[in-house]
C-alpha positions in Angstrom: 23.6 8.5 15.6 20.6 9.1 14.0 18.4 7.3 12.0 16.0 7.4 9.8 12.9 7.1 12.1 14.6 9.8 14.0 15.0 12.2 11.1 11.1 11.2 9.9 9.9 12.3 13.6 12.0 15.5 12.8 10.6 16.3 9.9 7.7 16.6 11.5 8.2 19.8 13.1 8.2 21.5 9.0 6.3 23.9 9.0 5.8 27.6 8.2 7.4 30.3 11.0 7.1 34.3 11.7 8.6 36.5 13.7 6.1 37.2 17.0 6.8 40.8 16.7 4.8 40.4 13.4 1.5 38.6 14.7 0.9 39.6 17.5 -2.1 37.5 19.4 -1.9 34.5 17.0 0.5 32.9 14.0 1.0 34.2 10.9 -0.5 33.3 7.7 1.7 31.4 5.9 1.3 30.8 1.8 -2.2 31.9 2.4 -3.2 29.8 4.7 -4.0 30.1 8.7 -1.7 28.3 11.2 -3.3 26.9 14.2 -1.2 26.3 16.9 -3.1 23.8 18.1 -2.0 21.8 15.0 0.8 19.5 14.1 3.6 20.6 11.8 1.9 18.1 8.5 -1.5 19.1 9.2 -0.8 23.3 9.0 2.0 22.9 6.2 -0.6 20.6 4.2 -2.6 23.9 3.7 0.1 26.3 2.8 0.5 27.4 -1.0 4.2 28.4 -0.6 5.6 24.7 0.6 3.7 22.4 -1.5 7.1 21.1 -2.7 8.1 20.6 0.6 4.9 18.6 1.0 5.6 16.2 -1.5 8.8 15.7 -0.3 7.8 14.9 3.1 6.0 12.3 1.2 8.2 11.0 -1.0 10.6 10.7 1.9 7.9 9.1 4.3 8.2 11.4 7.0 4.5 12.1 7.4 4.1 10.2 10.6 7.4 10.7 12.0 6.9 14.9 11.8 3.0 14.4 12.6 4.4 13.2 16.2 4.7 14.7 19.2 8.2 15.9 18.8 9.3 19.2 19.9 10.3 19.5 16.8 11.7 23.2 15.0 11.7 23.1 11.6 13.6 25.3 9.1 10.6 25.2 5.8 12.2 26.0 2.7 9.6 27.7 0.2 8.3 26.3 -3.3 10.6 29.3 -4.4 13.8 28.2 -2.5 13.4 24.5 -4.2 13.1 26.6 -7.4 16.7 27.9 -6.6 18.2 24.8 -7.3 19.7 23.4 -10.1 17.4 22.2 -13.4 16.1 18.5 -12.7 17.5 18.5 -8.9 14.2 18.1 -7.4 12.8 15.7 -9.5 16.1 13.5 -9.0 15.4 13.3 -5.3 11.6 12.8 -5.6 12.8 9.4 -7.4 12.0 6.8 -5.0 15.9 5.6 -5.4 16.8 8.4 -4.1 14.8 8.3 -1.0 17.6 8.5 1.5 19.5 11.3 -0.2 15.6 13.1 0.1 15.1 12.0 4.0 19.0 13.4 4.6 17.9 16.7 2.6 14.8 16.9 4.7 16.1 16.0 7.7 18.8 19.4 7.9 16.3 21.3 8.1 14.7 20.0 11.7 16.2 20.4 15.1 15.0 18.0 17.9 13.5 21.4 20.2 11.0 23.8 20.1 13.5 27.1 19.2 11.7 30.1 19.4 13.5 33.1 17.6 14.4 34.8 20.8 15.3 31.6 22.5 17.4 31.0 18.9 18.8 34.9 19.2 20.0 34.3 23.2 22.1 31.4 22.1 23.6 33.5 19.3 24.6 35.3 21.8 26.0 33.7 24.0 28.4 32.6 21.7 29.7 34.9 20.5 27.9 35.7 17.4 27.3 32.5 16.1 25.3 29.4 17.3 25.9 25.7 15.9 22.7 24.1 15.2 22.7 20.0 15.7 19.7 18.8 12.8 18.3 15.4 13.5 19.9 14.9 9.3 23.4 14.6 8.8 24.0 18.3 9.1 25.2 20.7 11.5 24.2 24.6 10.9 25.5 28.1 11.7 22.9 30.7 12.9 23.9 34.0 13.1 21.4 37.4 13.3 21.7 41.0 12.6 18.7 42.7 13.8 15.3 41.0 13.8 16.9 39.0 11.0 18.0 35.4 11.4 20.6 33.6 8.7 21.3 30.2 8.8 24.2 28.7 7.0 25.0 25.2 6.1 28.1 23.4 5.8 28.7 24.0 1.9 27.6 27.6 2.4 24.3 28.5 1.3 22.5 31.2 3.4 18.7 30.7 4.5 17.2 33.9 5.9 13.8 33.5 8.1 11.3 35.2 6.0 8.3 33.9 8.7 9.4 33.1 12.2 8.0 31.6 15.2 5.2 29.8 13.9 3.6 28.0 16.6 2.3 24.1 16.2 1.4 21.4 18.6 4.5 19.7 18.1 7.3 22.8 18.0 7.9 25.7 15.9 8.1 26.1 11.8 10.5 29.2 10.7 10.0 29.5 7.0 13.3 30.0 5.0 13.9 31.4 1.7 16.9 28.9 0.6 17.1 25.0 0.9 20.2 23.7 3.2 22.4 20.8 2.4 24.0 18.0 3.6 27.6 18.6 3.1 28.9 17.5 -0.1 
């Protein structure tokens, strides 16, 4: 269903998020670094000291254009810390340009073709029940759940990203930064 020029336009939307309750007037700083809203997804993320992994991956995966588009676009963004949570050697093994595909499908879980605001994301926990399913543009779909101001997100092999920065506002959707990288299942 989708493709590959899908998922890059997806990937466009990674960037950092907050929650609005915590910036009030304007974005957050993420890894440093201001986030103008009047910026695409690539061009804030670029500046950002806590996704330079995620960077290169874009990158490597060849995604720049696609998630530098006009999308809407929301995009999950693991930190350089959640890559770091992976196992020895597993980021270097998808930065291999053979592995391209496996990278773009890794990337791609983590963008939803919207513009999901974490009270828009919230309402439609609710209104099922306690759990939303997320459709990514990759070959994954996602579980979001809340408890609070706090927003989880589950893949299908069961790793739990929590929204550390949410609602981080670009030109082409919304960036919610995430503390764990999700997976494809396996």
């Amino acid at each position: 269903m989708f493709k590959t020029t899908v998922a890059a336009a997806a990937l466009a939307a990674l960037t950092v998020p907050a929650f609005a309750a915590s910036h009030e007037g304007g974005n957050p700083m993420v890894g440093g670094a201001e986030m103008p809203a009047d910026q695409n997804i690539v061009e804030n993320a670029v500046n950002s000291e806590d996704h330079t992994t995620l960077v290169a991956a874009v990158k490597a995966a060849g995604l720049v254009e696609t998630l530098s588009g006009e999308g809407p676009f929301t995009v999950f963004a693991p930190t350089n810390a959640a890559f770091e949570k992976l196992p020895d050697g597993t980021v270097d093994d998808l930065l291999k340009p053979e592995n391209k595909e496996m990278l773009t499908n890794v990337l791609t879980c983590h963008v939803v073709a919207a513009n999901a605001m974490s009270d828009a994301i919230m309402g439609m926990v609710d209104d099922d029940g306690g759990t939303h399913p997320v459709d990514t543009v990759g070959p994954c779909t996602l579980s979001v759940t809340y408890e609070g101001d706090d927003i989880m997100i589950e893949d299908e092999n069961g790793n739990v990203a929590n929204v550390t920065i949410a609602d981080v506002k670009q030109s082409n959707g919304v960036i919610h930064v995430i503390d764990t990288v999700l997976l494809p299942a396996q």
